[in-house]
C-alpha positions as CSV (number, residue, x, y, z in Angstrom):
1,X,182.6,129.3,104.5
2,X,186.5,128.4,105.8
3,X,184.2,127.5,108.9
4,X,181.9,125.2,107.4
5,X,184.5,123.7,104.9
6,X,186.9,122.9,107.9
7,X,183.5,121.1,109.8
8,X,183.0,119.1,107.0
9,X,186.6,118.0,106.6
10,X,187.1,117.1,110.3
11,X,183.6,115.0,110.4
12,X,184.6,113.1,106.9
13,X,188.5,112.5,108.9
14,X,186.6,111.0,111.7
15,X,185.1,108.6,109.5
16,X,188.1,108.0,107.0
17,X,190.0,107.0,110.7
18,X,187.8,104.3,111.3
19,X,187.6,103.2,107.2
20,X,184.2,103.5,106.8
21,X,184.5,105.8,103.9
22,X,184.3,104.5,100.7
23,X,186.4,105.1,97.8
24,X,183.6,106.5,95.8
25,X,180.6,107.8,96.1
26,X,177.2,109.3,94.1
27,X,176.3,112.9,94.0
28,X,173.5,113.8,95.8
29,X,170.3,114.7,94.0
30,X,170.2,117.8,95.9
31,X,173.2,118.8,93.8
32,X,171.6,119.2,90.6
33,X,169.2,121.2,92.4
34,X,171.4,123.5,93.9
35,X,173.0,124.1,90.2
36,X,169.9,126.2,89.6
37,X,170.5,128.8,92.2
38,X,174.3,128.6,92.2
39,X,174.6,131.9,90.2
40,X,172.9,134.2,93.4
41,X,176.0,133.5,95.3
42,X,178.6,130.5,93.4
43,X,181.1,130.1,96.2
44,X,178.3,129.8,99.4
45,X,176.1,127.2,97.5
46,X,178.8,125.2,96.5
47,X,179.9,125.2,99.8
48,X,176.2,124.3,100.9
49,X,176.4,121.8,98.2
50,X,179.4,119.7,98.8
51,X,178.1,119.5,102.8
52,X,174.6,118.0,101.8
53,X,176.3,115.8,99.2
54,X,178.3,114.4,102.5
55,X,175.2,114.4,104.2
56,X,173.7,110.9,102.4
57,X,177.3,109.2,103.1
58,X,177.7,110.5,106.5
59,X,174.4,109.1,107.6
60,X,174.3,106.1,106.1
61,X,177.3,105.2,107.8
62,X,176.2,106.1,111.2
63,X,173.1,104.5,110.8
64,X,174.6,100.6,109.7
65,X,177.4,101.2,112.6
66,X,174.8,102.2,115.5
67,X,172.1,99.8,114.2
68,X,175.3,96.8,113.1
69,X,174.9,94.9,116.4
70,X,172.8,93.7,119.0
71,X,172.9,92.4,122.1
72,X,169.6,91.5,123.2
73,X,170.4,87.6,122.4
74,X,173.5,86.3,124.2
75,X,171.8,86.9,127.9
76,X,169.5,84.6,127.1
77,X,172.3,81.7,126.4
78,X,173.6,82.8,130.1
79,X,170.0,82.6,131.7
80,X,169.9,78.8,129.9
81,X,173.2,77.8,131.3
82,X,172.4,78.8,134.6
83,X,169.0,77.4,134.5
84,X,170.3,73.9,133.3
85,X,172.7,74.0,136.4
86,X,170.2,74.2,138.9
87,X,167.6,72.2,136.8
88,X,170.3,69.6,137.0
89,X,171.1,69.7,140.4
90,X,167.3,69.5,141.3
91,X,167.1,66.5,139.2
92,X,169.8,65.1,141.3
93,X,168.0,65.4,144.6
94,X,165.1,63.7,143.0
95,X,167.0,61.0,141.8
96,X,168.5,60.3,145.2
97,X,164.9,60.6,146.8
98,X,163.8,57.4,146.3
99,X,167.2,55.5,147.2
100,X,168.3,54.3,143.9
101,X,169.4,55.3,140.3
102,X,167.2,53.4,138.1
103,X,168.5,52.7,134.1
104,X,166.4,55.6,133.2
105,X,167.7,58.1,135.6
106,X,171.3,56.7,134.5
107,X,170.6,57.3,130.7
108,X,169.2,60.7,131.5
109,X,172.3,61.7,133.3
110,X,174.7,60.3,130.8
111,X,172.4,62.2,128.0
112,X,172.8,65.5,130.5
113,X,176.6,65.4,130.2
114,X,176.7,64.3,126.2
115,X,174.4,67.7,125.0
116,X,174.5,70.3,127.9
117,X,178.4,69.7,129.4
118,X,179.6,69.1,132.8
119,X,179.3,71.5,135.4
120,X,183.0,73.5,135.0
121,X,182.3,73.7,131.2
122,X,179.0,75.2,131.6
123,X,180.7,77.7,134.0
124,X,183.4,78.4,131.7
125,X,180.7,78.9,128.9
126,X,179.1,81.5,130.9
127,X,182.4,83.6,131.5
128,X,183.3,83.1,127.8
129,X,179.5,84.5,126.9
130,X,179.7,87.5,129.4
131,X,183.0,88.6,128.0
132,X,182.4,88.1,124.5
133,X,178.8,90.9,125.3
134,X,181.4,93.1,127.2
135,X,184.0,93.0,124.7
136,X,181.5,93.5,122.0
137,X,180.0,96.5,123.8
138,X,182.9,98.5,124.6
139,X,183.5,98.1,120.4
140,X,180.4,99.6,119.8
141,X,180.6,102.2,122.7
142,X,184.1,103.2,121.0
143,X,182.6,103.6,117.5
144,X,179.7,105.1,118.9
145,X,181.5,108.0,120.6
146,X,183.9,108.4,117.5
147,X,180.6,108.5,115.2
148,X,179.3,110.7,117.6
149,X,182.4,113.1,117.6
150,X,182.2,113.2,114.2
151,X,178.5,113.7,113.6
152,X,179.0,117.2,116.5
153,X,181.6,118.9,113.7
154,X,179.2,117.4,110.8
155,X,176.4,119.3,112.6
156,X,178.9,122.4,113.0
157,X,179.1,122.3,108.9
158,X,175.4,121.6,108.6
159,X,174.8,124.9,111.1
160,X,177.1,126.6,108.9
161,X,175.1,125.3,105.7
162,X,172.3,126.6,107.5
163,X,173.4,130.4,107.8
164,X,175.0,130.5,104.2
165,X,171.7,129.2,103.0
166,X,169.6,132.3,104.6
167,X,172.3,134.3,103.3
168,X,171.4,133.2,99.6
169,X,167.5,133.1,100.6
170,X,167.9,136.6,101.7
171,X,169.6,138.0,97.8
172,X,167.1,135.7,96.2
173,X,164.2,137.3,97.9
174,X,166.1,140.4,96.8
175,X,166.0,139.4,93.8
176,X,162.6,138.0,93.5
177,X,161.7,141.6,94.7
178,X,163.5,143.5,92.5
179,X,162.1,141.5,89.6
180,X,158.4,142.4,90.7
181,X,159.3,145.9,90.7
182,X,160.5,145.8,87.2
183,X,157.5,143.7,86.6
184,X,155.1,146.2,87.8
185,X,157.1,148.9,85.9
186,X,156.4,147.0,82.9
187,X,152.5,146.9,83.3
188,X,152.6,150.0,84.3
189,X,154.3,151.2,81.0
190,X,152.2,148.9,78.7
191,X,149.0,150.7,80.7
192,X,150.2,154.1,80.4
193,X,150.6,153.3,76.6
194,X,146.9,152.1,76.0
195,X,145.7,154.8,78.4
196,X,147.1,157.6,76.4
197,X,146.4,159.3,72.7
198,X,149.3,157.6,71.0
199,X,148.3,154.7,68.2
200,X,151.8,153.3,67.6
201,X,150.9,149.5,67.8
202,X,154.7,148.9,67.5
203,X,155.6,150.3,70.6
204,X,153.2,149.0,72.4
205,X,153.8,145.7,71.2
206,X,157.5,146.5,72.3
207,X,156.2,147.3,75.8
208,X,154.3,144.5,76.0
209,X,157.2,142.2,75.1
210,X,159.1,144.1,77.7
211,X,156.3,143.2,80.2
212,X,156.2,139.4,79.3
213,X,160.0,138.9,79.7
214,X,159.7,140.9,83.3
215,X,157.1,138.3,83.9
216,X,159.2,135.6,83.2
217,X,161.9,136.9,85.0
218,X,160.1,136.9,87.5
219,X,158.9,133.5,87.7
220,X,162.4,132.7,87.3
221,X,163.6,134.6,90.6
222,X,160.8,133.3,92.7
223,X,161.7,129.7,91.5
224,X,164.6,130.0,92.9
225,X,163.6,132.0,95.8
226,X,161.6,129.0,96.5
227,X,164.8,126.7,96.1
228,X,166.4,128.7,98.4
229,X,163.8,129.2,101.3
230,X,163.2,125.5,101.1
231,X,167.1,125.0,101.1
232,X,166.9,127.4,104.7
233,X,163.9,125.4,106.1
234,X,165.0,122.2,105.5
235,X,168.6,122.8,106.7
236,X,166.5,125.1,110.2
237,X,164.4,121.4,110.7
238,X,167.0,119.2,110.3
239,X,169.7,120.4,112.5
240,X,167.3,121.1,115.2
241,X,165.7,117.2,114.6
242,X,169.1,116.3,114.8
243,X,170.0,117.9,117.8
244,X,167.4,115.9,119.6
245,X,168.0,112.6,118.0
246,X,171.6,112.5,118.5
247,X,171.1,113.8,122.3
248,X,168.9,110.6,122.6
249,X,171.8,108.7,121.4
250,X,174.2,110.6,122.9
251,X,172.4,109.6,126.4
252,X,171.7,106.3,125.3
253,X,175.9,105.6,124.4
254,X,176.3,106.9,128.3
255,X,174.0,104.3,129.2
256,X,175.4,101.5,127.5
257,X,178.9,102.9,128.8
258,X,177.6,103.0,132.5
259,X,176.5,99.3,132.2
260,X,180.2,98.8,130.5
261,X,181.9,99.8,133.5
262,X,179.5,98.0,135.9
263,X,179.9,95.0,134.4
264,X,183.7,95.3,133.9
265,X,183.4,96.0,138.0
266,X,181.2,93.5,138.8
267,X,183.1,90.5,137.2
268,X,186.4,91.8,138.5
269,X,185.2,91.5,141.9
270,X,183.1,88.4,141.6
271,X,184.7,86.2,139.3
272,X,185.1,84.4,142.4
273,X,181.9,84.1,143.3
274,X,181.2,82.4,140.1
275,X,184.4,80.2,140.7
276,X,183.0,79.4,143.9
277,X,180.1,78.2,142.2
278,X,180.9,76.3,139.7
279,X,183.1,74.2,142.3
280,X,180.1,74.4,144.8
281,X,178.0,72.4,142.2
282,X,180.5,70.5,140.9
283,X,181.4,69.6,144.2
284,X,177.7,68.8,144.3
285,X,177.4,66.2,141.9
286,X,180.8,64.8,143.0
287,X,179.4,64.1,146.4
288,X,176.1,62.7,144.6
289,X,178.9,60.4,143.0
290,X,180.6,59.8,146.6
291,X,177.2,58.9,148.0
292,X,176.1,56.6,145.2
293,X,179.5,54.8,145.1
294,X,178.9,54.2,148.9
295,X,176.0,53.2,149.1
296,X,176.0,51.0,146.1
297,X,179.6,49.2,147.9
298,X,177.3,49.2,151.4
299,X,174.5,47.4,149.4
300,X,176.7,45.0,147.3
301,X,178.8,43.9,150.4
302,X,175.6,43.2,152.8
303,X,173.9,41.1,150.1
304,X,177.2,39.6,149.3
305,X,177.7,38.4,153.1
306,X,173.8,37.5,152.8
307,X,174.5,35.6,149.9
308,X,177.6,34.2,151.7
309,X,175.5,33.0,154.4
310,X,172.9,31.5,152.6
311,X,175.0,29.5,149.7
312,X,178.0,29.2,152.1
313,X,176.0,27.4,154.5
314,X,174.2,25.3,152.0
315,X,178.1,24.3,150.7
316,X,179.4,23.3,154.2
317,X,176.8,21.4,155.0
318,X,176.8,19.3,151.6
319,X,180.9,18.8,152.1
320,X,179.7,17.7,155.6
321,X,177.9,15.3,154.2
322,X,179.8,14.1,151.9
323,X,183.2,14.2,154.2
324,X,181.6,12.1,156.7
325,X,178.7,10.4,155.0
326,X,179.0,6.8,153.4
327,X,180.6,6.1,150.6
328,X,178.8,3.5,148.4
329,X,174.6,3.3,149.1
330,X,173.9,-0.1,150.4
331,X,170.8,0.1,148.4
332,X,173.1,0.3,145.4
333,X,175.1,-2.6,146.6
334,X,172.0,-4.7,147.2
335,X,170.7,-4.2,143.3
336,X,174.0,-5.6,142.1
337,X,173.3,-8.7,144.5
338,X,170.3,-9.0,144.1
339,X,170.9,-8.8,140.5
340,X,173.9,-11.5,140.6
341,X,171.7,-14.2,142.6
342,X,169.1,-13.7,140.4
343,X,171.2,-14.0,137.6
344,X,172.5,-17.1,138.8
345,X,169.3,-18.6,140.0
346,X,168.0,-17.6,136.3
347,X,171.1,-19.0,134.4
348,X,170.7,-22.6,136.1
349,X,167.2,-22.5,134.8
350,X,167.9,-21.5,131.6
351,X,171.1,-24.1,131.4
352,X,168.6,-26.9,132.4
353,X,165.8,-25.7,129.6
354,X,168.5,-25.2,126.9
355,X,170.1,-29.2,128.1
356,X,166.7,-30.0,127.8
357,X,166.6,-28.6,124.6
358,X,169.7,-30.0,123.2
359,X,168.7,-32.7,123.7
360,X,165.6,-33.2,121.6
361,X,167.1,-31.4,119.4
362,X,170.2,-33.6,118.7
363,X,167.4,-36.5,118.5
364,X,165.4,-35.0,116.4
365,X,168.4,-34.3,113.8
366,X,169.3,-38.4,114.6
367,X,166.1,-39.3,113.9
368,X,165.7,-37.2,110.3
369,X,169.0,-38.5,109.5
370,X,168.3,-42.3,109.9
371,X,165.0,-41.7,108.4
372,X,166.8,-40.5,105.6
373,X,169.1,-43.3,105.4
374,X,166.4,-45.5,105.3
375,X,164.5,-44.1,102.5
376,X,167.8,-44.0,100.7
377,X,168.3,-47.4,101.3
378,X,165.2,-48.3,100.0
379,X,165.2,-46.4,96.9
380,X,168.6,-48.1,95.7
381,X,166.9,-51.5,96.7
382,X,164.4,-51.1,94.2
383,X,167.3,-49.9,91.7
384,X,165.4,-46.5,91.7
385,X,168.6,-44.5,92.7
386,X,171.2,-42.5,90.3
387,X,174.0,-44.2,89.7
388,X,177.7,-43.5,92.0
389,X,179.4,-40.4,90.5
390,X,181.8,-41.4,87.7
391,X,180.1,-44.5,86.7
């Protein structure tokens, strides 16, 4: 019993270390059940008690701490970054294939480095991912073997549990016997009674009542006889289960530490292989850059020297032209002669219509006026006229 007590203590130590105990916790319902065969032997199934009521804590606890993480989901964030690399880099060389970057193909590689990163920064998300998985694992390979350490002495109380409870089983079925013996001593009393000459109905019916509570007594002992062989079973199965299932994890834990240590060894010795890569790409695109920018300068100088010729010569040859050309068109000088004679020839004609004019005109306004005079002259003959003004 010190034996299974001092398992029990060191598994429930283990897990107190790590603070995964809580500060309180319900009793089992196996407890209650226990009660009922705790006066065949008090001190073991107490014992057997407290170590099954530990039993629901202990494995809940390993089960959320084995079954807290995963790490089937970060790889794939790696295998996207180094996709996207080399996606990008094939997307280069089919850029460069036909000679030029169209608007497109310049959108689509401004759009790359907006959502997915440059080339270093994907690198350096990779390395972050990797070690963020290997620190994570050698967390749960830590906890793992401490659960694990713990679980081995909880096993060494459960074993212990175990052996108390066939202890118990084996005075219960003591027990249980003894109580069918006094049982069939009972009957065989009551028989003897109604067998023989005597006609004493009270001590018969005293017999019989002796019978019934031997009966019951019985029923009682093989009740918990029962209890206690299930108690034995149980505890047989579930060590042994246990034993299997915790080798499992036991081998699994060594896996996932032997993958550990590979990984911690593969990254300390090729970190600069990855290094080497992300500058190999980067240096990649850089020289796609390089190439571009050369090319492009190539292209704009040879059309600018084309363009050169073919405006520059246009330009000379008009300051040619100009520079050594005449001055004022002759053509232009002959309009404003041409325009001057006949400007003269038409003014004489029009000075000779309008003298011709002015004349007949002034006449005209003579001969209105004298006719005037004449009628005015007539009119004051014949006394007709107004009087002077002021008369």
């Amino acid at each position: 019993m010190a034996t299974a007590l001092t398992y029990l203590n060191r598994a429930i130590d283990g897990l107190r270390d790590l603070g995964l105990v809580p500060e309180s916790t319900e009793e089992a319902p196996i407890v209650a059940l226990l009660n009922r065969i705790s006066d065949l032997d008090e001190t073991k199934v107490v014992t057997i008690a407290r170590t099954l009521n530990q039993a629901s804590l202990f494995n809940e606890v390993v089960r959320e701490q084995i079954s807290g993480m995963s790490l089937a989901e970060r790889y794939e964030d790696i295998t996207k970054s180094f996709n996207s690399i080399r996606d990008d880099a094939r997307a280069m060389v089919d850029q460069v294939e036909d000679g030029k970057i169209d608007t497109f193909e310049r959108i689509a590689n401004i759009w790359m480095k907006v959502t997915r990163g440059d080339i270093p920064s994907r690198f350096e998300k990779i390395k972050s991912t990797y070690l963020e998985v290997v620190g994570d694992s050698k967390d749960q390979i830590e906890r793992e073997q401490t659960i694990l350490n713990a679980y081995l002495d909880f096993r060494g109380a459960l074993k212990e549990a175990e052996v108390l409870a066939f202890e118990v089983l084996e005075r219960a079925e003591a027990n249980w016997n003894a109580a069918r013996e006094g049982l069939q001593e009972a009957m065989d009393a009551v028989q003897a009674h109604t067998d023989g000459p005597s006609d004493d109905l009270a001590a018969r019916a005293r017999l019989e009542l002796t019978r019934d509570e031997k009966l019951r007594e019985l029923q009682a002992h093989e009740d918990r006889y029962q209890i206690a062989k299930d108690l034995s079973d149980n505890l047989a199965v579930g060590y042994n289960t246990s034993e299997v299932v915790m080798a499992r994890l036991l081998q699994t834990t060594n896996a996932k530490e032997r993958v550990y240590k590979q990984s911690i060894s593969f990254f300390g010795t090729n970190e600069t292989v990855l290094t080497a890569l992300s500058a190999s790409f980067t240096g990649l695109f850089g020289l796609h850059e390089s190439t571009q920018t050369l090319e492009a300068m190539k292209e704009g100088i040879s059309k600018s020297l084309e363009d050169l010729a073919d405006i520059g010569g246009k330009v000379q040859e008009a300051a040619v032209r100009v520079g050594y050309g005449p001055t004022i068109r002759a053509d232009a000088v002959k309009k404003l002669v041409d325009s001057v004679v006949n400007f003269q020839s038409r003014s004489r004609e029009i000075i000779q219509e309008m003298r011709v004019l002015s004349t007949h005109n002034a006449e005209e306004i003579r001969t209105a006026v004298e006719d005037g005079k004449q009628r005015v002259a007539k009119l004051i003959q014949q006394g007709d006229a107004l009087p002077p003004p002021g008369v």
